[in-house]
C-alpha positions as CSV (number, residue, x, y, z in Angstrom):
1,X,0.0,0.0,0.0
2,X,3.1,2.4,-0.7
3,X,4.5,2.6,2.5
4,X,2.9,-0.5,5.0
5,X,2.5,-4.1,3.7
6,X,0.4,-7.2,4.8
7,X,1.4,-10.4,5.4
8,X,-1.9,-12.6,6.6
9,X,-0.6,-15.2,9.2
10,X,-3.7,-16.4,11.1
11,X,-7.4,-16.1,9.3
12,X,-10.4,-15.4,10.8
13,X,-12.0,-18.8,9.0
14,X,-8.6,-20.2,11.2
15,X,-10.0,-19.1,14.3
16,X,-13.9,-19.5,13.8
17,X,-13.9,-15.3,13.6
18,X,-12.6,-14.9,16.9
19,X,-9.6,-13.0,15.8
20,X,-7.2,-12.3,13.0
21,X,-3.6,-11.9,13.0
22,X,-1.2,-9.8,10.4
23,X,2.1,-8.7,10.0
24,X,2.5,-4.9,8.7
25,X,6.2,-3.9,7.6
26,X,5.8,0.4,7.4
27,X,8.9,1.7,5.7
28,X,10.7,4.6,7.8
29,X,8.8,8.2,7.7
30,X,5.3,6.4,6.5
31,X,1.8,7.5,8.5
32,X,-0.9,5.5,8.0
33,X,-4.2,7.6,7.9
34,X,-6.1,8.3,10.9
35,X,-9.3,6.1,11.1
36,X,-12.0,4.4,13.7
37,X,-13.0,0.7,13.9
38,X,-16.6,0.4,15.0
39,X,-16.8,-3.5,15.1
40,X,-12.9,-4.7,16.0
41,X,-10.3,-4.3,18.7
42,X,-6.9,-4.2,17.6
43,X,-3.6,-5.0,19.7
44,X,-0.3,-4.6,18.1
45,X,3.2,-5.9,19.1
46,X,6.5,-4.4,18.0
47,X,8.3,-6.6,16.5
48,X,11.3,-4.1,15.4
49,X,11.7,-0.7,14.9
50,X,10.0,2.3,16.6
51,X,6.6,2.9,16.0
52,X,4.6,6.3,17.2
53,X,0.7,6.1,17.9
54,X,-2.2,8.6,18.3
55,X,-4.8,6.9,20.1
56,X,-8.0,9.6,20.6
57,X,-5.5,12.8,21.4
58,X,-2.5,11.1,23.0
59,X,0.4,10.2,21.2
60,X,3.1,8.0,22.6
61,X,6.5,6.1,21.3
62,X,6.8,2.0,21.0
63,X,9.7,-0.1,20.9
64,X,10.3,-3.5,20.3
65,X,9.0,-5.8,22.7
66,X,6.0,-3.3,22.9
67,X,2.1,-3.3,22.9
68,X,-0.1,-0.8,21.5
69,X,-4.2,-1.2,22.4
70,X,-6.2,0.6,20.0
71,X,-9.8,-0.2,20.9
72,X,-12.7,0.4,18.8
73,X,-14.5,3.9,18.9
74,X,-11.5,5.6,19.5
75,X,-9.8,7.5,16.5
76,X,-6.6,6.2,16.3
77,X,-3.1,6.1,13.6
78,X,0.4,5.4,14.2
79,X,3.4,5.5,11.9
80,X,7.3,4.4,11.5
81,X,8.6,6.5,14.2
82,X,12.3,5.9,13.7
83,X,14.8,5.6,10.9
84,X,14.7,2.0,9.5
85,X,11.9,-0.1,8.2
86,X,9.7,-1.2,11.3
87,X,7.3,-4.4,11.5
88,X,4.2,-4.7,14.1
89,X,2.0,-8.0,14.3
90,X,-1.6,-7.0,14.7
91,X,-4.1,-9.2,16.5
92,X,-7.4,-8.5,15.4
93,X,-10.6,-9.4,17.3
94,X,-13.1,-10.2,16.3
95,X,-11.7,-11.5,12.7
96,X,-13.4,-10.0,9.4
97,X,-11.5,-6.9,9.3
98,X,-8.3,-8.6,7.6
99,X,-10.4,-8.8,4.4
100,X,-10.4,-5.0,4.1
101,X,-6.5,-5.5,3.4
102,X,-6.8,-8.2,0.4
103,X,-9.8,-5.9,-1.0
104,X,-6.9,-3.1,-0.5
105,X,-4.7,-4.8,-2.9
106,X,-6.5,-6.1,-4.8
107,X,-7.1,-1.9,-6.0
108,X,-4.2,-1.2,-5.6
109,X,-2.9,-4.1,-8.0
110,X,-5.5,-2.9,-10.5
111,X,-4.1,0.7,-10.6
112,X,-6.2,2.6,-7.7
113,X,-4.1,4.6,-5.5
114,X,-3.8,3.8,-2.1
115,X,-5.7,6.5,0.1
116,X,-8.5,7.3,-3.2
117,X,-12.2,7.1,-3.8
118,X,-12.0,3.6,-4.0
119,X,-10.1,2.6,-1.1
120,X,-11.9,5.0,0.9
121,X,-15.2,3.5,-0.2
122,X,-13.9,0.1,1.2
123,X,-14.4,1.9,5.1
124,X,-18.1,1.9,5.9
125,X,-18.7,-2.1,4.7
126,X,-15.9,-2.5,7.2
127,X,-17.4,-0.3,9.8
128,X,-14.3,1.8,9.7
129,X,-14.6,5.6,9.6
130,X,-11.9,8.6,8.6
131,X,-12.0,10.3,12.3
132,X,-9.0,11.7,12.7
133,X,-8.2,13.2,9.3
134,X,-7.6,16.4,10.7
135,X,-4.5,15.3,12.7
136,X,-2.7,14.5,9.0
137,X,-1.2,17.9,8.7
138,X,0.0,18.6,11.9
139,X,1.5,14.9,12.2
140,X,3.1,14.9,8.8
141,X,4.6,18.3,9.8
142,X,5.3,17.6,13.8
143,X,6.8,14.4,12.4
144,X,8.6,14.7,9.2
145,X,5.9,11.7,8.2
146,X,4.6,10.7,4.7
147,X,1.1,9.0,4.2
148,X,1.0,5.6,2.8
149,X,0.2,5.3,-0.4
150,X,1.6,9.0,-1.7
């Protein structure tokens, strides 16, 4: 998705929808749009790298060996904090919201850019909403960040 990848390890079909689990590389200096899940929990784990997070208005730092909680109705992004690629595994639960990534690429493979109309269509089926867009600017600036896909 220029700038954070996918790798599906655990399915939801795997798990009986209980949960999900992913791997997301995020090259250095990439922000991944603000958003708000309305149906999932997600808990990440830093696997290497830094990674920074703004969960609702506080923004914090993660290392490796660390967890990030970003609960449903609460706008949330985060981004590669530090100067190398970083990796996070994401536990999803319940399961259903991996399939937003393979619809994802499956645009982006067929020439949408990541971030557009389409893609952004993709967020209410997925009970996802853009909260948080307002936060782009002064992140990307605060930060020295660049949004996926651009």
């Amino acid at each position: 998705m220029g700038g954070l990848g996918v790798v599906f390890k655990i399915s939801g079909e795997e798990t009986g929808g209980l949960f999900s689990v992913v791997e997301h590389p995020i090259e250095a200096g990439r922000l991944v749009p603000p958003h708000m899940h309305t149906k999932e929990d997600e808990f990440s784990y830093v696997l290497e790298g830094e990674i920074g997070a703004r969960i609702g208005g506080q923004d914090f730092t993660a290392g490796a060996g660390s967890y990030i909680f970003k609960p449903r109705g609460l706008p949330h992004t985060f981004w590669n904090a530090g100067p190398k690629a970083a990796r996070l595994i994401e536990l999803i639960t319940p399961a259903g919201f991996e399939k937003f990534f393979e619809e994802v690429a499956k645009l982006i493979s067929a020439g949408a850019p990541a971030g557009g109309k389409q893609h952004m269509e993709l967020n209410s089926p997925y009970g996802q909403t853009s909260d948080g867009m307002e936060w782009i600017p002064e992140l990307t600036a605060k930060y020295g960040l660049k949004l996926i896909g651009r």
